[in-house]
Backbone as a ProteinNet text record, in pm:
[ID]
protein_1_A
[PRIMARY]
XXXXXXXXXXXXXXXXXXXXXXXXXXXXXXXXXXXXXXXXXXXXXXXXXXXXXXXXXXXXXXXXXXXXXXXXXXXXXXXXXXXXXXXXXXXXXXXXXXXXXXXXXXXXXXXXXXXXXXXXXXXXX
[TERTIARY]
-1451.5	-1436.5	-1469.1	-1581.4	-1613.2	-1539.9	-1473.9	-1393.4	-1491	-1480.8	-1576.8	-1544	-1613	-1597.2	-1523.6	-1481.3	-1369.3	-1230.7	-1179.5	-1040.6	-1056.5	-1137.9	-1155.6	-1177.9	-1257.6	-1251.5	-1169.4	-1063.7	-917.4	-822.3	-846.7	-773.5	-780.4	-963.2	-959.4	-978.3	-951.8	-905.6	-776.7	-705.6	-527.5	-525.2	-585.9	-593.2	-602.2	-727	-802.2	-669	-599.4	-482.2	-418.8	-331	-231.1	-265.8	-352.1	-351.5	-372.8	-453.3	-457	-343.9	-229.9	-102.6	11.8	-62.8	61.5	-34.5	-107.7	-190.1	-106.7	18.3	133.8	143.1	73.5	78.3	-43.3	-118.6	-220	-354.2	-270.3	-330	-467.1	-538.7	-682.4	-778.2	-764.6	-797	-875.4	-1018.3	-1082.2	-1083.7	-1074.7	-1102	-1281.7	-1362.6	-1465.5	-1484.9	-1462.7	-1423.2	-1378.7	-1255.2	-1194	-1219.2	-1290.2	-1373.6	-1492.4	-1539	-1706	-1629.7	-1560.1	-1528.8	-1496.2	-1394.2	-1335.2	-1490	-1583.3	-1717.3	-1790.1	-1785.2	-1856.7	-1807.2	-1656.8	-1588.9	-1506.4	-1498.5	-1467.5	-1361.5	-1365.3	-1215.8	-1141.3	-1134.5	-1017.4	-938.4	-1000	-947.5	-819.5	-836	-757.7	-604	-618.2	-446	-382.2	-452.8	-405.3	-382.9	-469.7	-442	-326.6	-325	-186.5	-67.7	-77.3	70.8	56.7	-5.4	-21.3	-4.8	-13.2	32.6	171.9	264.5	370	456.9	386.9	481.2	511.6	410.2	387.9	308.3	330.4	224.8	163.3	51.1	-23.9	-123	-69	-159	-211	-274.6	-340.1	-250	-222	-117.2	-182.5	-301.9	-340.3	-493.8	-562.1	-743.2	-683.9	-731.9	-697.3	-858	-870.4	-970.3	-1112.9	-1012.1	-993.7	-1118.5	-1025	-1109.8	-1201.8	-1174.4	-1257.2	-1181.2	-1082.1	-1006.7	-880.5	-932.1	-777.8	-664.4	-549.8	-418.6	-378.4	-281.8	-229.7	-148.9	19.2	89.1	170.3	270.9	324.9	441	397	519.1	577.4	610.9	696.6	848.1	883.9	1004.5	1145.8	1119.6	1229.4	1114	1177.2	1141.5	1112.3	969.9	926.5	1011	1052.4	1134.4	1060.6	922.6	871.7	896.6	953.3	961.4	1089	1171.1	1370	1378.9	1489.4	1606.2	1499.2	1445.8	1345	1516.4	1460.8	1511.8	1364.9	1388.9	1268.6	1202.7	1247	1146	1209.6	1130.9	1164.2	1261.9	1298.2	1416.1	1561.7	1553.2	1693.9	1658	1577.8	1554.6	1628.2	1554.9	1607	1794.3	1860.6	1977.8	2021.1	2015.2	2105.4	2118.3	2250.3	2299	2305.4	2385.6	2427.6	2314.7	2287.4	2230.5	2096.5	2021.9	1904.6	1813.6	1712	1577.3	1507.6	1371.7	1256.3	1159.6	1200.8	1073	1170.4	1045	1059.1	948.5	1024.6	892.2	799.6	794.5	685.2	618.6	663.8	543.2	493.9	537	488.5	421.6	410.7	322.3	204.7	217.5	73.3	9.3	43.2	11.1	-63.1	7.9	-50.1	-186.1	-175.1	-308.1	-263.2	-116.3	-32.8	46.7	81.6	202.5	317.2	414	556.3	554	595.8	624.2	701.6	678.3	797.1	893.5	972.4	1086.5	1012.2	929.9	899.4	765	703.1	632	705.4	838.1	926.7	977.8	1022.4	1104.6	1045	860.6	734.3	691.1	721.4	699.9	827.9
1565	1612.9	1499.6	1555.8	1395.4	1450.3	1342.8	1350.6	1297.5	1337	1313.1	1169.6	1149.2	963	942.8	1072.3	1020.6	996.3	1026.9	986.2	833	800.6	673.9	546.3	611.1	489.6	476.8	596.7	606.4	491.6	528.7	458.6	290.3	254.2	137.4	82.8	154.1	125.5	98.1	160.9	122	12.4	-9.9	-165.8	-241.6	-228.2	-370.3	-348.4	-271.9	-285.4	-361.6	-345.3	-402.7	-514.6	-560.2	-694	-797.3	-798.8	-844.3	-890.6	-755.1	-791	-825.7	-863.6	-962.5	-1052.1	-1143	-1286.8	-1337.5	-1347.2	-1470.3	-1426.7	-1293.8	-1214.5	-1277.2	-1307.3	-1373.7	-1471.8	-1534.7	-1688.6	-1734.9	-1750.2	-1782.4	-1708.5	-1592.6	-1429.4	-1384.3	-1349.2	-1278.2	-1128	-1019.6	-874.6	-837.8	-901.3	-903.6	-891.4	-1008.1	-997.5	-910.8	-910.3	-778.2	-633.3	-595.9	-517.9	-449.6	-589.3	-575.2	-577.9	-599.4	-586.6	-383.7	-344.3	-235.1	-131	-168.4	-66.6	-41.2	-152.5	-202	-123	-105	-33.4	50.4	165.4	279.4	343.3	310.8	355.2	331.2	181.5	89.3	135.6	257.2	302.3	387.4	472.4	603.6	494.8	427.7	418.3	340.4	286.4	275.4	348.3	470.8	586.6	648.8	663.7	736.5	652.2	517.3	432.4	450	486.6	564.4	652.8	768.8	930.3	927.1	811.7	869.9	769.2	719.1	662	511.1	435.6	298.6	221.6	76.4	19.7	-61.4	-19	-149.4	-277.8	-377.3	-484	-615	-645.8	-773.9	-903.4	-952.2	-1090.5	-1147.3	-1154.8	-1234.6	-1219.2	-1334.6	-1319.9	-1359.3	-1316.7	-1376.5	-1431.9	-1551.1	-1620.2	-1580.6	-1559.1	-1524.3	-1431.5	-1316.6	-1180.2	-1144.3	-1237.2	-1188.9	-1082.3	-1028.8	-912.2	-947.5	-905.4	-882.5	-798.5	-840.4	-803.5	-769.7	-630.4	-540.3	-549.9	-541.1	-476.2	-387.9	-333.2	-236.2	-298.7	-274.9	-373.8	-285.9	-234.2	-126.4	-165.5	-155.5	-255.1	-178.6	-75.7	-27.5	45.4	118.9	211.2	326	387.5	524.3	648.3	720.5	824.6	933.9	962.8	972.1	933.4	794.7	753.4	707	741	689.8	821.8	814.1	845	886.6	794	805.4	722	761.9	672.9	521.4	439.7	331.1	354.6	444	508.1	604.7	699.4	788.7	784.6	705.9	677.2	688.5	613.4	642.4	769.7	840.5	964.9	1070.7	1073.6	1141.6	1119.2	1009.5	977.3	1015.5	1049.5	1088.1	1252.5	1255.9	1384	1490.1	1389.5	1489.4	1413.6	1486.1	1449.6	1343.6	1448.5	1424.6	1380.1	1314.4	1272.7	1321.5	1348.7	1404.1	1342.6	1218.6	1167.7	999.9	913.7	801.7	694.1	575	494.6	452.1	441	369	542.6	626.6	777.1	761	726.6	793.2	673.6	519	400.1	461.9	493.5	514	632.8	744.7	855.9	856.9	710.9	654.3	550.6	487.2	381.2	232.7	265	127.5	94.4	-22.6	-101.7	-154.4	-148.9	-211.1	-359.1	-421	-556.6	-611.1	-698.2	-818.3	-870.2	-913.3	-941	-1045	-1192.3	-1273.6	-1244.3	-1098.9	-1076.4	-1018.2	-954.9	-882.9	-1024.4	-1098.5	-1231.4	-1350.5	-1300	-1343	-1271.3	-1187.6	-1035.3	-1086.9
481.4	345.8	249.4	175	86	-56.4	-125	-262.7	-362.9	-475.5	-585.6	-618.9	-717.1	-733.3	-831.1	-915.8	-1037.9	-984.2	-855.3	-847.6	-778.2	-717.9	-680	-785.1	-908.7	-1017.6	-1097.7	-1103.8	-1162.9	-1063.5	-964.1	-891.4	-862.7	-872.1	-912	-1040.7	-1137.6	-1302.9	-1262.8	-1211.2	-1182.3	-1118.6	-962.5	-925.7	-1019.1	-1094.5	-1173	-1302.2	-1337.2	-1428.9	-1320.7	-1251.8	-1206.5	-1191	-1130.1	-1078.7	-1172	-1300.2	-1417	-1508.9	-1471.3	-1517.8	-1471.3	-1260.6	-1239.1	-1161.3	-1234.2	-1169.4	-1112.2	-1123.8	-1019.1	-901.5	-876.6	-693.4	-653.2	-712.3	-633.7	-706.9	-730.6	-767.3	-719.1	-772.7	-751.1	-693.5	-705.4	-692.9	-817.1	-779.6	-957.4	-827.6	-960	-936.1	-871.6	-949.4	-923.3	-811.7	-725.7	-582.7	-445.4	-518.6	-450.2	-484.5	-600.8	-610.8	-523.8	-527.2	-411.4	-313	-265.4	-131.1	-117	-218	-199	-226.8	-247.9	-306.4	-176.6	-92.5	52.5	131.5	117.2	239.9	151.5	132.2	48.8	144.5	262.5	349	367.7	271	234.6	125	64	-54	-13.6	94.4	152	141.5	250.2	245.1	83	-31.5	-147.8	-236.9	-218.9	-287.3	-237.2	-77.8	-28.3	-69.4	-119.3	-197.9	-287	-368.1	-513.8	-533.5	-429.6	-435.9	-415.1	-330.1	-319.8	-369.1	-506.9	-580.9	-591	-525.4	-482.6	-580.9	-585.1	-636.2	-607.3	-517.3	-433.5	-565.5	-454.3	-531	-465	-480.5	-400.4	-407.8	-250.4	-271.8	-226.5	-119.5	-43.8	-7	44.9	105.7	226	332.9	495	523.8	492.2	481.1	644.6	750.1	891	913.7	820.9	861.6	694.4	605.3	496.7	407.6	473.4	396	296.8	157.7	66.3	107.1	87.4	168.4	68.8	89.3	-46.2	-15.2	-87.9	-31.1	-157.9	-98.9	-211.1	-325.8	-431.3	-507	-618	-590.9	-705.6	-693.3	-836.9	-831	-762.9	-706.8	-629.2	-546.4	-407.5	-359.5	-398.5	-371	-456	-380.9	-500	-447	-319.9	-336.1	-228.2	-105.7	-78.7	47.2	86.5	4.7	8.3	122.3	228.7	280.3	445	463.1	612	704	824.3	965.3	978.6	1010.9	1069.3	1164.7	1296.3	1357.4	1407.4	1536.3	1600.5	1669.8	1709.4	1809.2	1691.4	1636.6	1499	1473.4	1434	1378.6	1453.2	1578.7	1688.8	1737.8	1730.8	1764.4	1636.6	1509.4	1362.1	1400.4	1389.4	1447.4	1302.4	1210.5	1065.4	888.6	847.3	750	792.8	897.5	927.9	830.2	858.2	711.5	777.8	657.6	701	795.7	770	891.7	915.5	989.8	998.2	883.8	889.9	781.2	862	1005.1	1053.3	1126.3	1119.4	1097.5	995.4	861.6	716.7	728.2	730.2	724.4	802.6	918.2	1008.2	978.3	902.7	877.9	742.3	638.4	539.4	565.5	693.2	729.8	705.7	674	692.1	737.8	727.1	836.4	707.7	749.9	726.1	672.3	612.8	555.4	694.4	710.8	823.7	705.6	778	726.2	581	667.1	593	468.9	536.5	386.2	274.8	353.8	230	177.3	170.9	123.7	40	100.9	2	-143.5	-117	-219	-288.8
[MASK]
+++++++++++++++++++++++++++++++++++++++++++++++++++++++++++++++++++++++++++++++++++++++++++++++++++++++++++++++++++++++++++++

């Protein structure tokens, strides 16, 4: 299913906002950059839009010099109500007997095209 190109340049009008208005996430970082990168590979877009649909605010903290790739992660100053009252995985999910949740966060991360913060990127953030 191909999507038209106006929700994608909405969406990187919102990147290129955010990141402009928090330079202290990533220091010596131009948009330009991470731009051409996100134009090159357009399937990098899917899982930022899915943290944007459910209430997230992805933004660039990092270049992993390694693999060439800008590192997003989600920075909204609380948890998006979209994604409050999960189990962490299937196994807790499955063992909660009363006042079940709808899912787990590491279903809704992989179902989104992302992964979870570690302890030490949450404490970086």
């Amino acid at each position: 299913m191909k999507k038209s190109p106006a929700p994608a340049k909405q969406l990187l009008a919102t990147l290129q906002d955010r990141f402009e208005n928090n330079a202290s996430r990533h220091p010596g970082l131009r948009w330009a950059d991470v731009q051409a990168r996100l134009d090159a590979a357009p399937a990098k877009l899917r899982p930022l839009e899915e943290m944007e649909r459910t209430g997230g605010e992805p933004d660039v903290v990092a270049f992993d010099k390694a693999t060439g790739e800008y590192i997003f992660f989600d920075c909204p100053a609380e948890s998006p109500a979209g994604r409050r009252s999960l189990c962490y995985d299937d196994a807790a999910l499955a063992a909660r007997k009363l006042n079940k949740p709808a899912g787990s966060a590491l279903c809704m991360a992989a179902a989104m095209g992302v992964t979870l913060l570690t302890e030490d990127e949450y404490r970086r953030l």
